[in-house]
N, C-alpha and C positions, 0 to 999 in steps of 0.2 A: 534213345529218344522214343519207347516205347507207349505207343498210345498217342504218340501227336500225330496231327496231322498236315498234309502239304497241301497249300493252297498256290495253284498254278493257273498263270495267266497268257496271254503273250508275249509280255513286256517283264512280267515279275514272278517270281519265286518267293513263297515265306510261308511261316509254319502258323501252325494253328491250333489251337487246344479240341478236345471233345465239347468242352462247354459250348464253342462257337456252330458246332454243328448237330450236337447231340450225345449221347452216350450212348456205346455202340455203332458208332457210323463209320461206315467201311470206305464210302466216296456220297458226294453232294454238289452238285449243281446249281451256283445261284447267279439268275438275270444275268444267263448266258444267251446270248445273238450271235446267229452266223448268219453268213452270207456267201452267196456263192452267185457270182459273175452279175454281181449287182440285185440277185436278187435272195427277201430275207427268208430262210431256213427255219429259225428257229429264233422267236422273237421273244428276247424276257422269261426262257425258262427255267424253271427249278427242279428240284428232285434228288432227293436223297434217298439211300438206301443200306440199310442197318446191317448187323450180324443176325443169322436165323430168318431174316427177311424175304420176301416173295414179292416183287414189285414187276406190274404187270406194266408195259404202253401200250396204249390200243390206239385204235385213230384209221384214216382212210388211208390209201395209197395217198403217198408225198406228203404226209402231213409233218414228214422230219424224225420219226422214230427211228431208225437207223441213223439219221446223223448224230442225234443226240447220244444212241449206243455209243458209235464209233468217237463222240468227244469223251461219254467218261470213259472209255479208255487212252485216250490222250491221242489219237489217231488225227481228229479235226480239232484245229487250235480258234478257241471263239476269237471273231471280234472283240466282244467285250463280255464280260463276265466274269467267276473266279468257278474253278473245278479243283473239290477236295480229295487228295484220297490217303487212306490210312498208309504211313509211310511204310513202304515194303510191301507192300498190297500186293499180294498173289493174284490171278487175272486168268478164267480159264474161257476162253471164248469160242461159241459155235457160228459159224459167218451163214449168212441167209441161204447161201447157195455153194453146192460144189458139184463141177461137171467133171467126174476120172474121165481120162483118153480114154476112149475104148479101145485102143491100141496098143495102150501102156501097160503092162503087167505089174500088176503092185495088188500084192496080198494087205489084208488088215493090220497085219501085227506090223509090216512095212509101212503102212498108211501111218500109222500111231507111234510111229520111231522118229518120223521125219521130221530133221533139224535136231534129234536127241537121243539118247539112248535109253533104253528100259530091262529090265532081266526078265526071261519069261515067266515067271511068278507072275511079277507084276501087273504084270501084260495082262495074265490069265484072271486075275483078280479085277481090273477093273474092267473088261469086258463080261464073267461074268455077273458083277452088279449092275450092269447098265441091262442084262438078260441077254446078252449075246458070248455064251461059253466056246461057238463050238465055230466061232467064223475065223479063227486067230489065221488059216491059211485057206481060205476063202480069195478068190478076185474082188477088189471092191467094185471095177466093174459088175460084177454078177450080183450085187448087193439091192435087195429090193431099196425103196425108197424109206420106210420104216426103219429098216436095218441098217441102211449107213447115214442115219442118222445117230443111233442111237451109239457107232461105231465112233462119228465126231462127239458125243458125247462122252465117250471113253477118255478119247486125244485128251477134252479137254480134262476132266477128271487126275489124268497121270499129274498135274502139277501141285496136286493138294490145292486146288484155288478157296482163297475166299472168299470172293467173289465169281460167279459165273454170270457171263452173257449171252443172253441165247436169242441169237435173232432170227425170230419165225421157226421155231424147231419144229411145227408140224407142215411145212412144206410137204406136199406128195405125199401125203401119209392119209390113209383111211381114215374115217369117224371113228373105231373101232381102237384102230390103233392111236389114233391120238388122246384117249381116253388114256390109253393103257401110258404113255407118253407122258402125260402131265403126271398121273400118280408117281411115275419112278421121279419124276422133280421134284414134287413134295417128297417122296423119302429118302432122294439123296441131300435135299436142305436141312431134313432132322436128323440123316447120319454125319452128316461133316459140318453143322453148324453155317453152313457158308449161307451169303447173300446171293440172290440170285435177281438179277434184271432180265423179264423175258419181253420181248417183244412180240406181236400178234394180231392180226384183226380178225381175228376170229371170237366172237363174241359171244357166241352159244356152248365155246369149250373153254377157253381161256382164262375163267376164274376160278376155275376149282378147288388150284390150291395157291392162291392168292391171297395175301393179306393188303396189299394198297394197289390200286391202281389208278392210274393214271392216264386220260384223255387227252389227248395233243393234235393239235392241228396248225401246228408251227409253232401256236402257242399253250398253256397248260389252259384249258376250259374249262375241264373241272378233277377235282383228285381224292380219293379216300376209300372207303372198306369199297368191297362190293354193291354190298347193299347200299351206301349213301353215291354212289356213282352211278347206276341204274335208276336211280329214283331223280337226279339233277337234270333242270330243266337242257342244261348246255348237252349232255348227252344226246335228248331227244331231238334236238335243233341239229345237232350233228349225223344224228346214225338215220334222225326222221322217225314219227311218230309209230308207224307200223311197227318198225323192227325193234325198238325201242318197249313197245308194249306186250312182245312176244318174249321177252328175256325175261324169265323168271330166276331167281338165285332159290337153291335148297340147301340146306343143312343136314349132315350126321355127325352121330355123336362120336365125342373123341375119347382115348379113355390115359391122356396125355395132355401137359402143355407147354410152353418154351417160358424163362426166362429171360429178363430181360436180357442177359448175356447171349440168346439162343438154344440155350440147353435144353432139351428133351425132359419134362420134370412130370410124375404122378399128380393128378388132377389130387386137388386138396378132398376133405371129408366132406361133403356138404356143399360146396363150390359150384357154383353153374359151371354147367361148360362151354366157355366161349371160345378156349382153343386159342390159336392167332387165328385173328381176325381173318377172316376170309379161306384160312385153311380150308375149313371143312367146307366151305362155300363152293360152289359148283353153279357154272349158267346152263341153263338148259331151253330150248327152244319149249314155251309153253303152248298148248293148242287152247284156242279160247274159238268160242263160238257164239255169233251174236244173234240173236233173234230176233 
């Protein structure tokens, strides 16, 4: 049953074609509500998220982006809604927060075993790509905040996922580094094709290599490229006028771009370069001066 899809509920199970959510779509989200001790979470929301895809949440503290992480992974089951996800759906996820014992000894390549086993090749291999070669017998305790991140991002890596969830992956991490952060996201999405949902309120770094994002404040406010999200009135209602008018998005050029499958493909002869949408897009704090 290659290529269908499951649509899961509380009360029901049943399959579902691509046509019904898209071509390409790895998991999707429709006019799902939760609730949690009578009050509402996340009210009537949507969201889908493709193969090759970069889908950003933004939004304030509480505004539900982590719930709604933790539902498309099937973690929180809605009150009411249906959540899609491509049958056999690989799932590699990085959680907001991890505190090691400082008391505990647990090396890296230990950290990235636990619950499974890996050969050290492997091991060597995907901590190299994520830029961390040389921590395999490092303490994770001793691990700056940059660095065991990027260490959870190995973990999640070892599954082949095709989907990654990454909630708030530049916690405690520098401007500096988190720059350097988002770029290894954008080229681990063009080297493994996978979907990626990152979560974030961080709005000056956060779109860089983004192609959809999406505004939530329990509910979806407004959703699209970069650029048509920054310019939405709902935005500016939300983040307020000031910080709203200091986010400028920039462009560079690509000399690449995905098919719709994902694939990494040479920019045609003559072809504008638009990239995916919001790839090449970066926020960046503008300085304006008024006179």
């Amino acid at each position: 049953m290659q290529g269908k899809l499951v649509a899961m509920t509380m009360v029901e199970e049943q399959e579902a074609g691509e046509e019904d959510v898209g071509v390409g779509a790895l998991v999707a989200v429709e006019d799902v509500v939760v609730d949690f001790a009578g009050d509402r979470v996340l009210d009537h929301v949507g969201l889908t998220v493709s193969v090759g895809e970069i889908v950003t949440l933004i939004g304030r503290n509480g505004s539900g982006k982590t719930t709604l992480a933790r539902t498309v992974l099937g973690l929180v089951k809605p009150k009411s809604g249906r959540v899609w996800r491509r049958r056999g759906l690989c799932i590699g996820y990085v959680p907001q927060a991890l505190a090691p014992d400082p008391i505990l000894p647990m090396t890296a390549s230990r950290f990235l075993t636990l619950g499974g086993t890996a050969d050290p090749e492997r091991l060597n291999d995907v901590l190299d790509e994520v830029g961390m070669p040389d921590v395999a017998d490092r303490q994770i305790v001793g691990l700056s905040g940059g660095e065991l991140r990027r260490v959870m991002l190995a973990r999640a890596l070892l599954r082949d996922p095709e989907l990654l969830v990454l909630d708030e992956p530049m916690s405690g991490i520098d401007v500096s580094g988190q720059v350097a952060l988002y770029k290894l996201i954008g080229e681990i999405r063009d080297r493994h094709r996978c979907g990626v949902l990152l979560i974030s309120h961080d709005l000056h770094l956060v779109m860089a290599e983004t192609d959809q994002v999406v505004c939530l404040d329990r509910h979806v406010c407004c959703r699209g490229t970069p650029e048509v999200v920054v310019a939405d009135p709902a935005f500016h209602t939300l983040f307020g006028p000031t910080l709203g008018d200091a986010v400028a998005i920039y462009r560079h050029e690509h000399d690449h771009r995905h098919t719709e499958a994902g694939a990494v493909a040479p920019l045609d002869e003559g072809r504008e370069d638009t990239g995916h949408p919001g790839s090449s897009a970066g926020v960046a704090a503008a300085e304006t001066s008024r006179s």
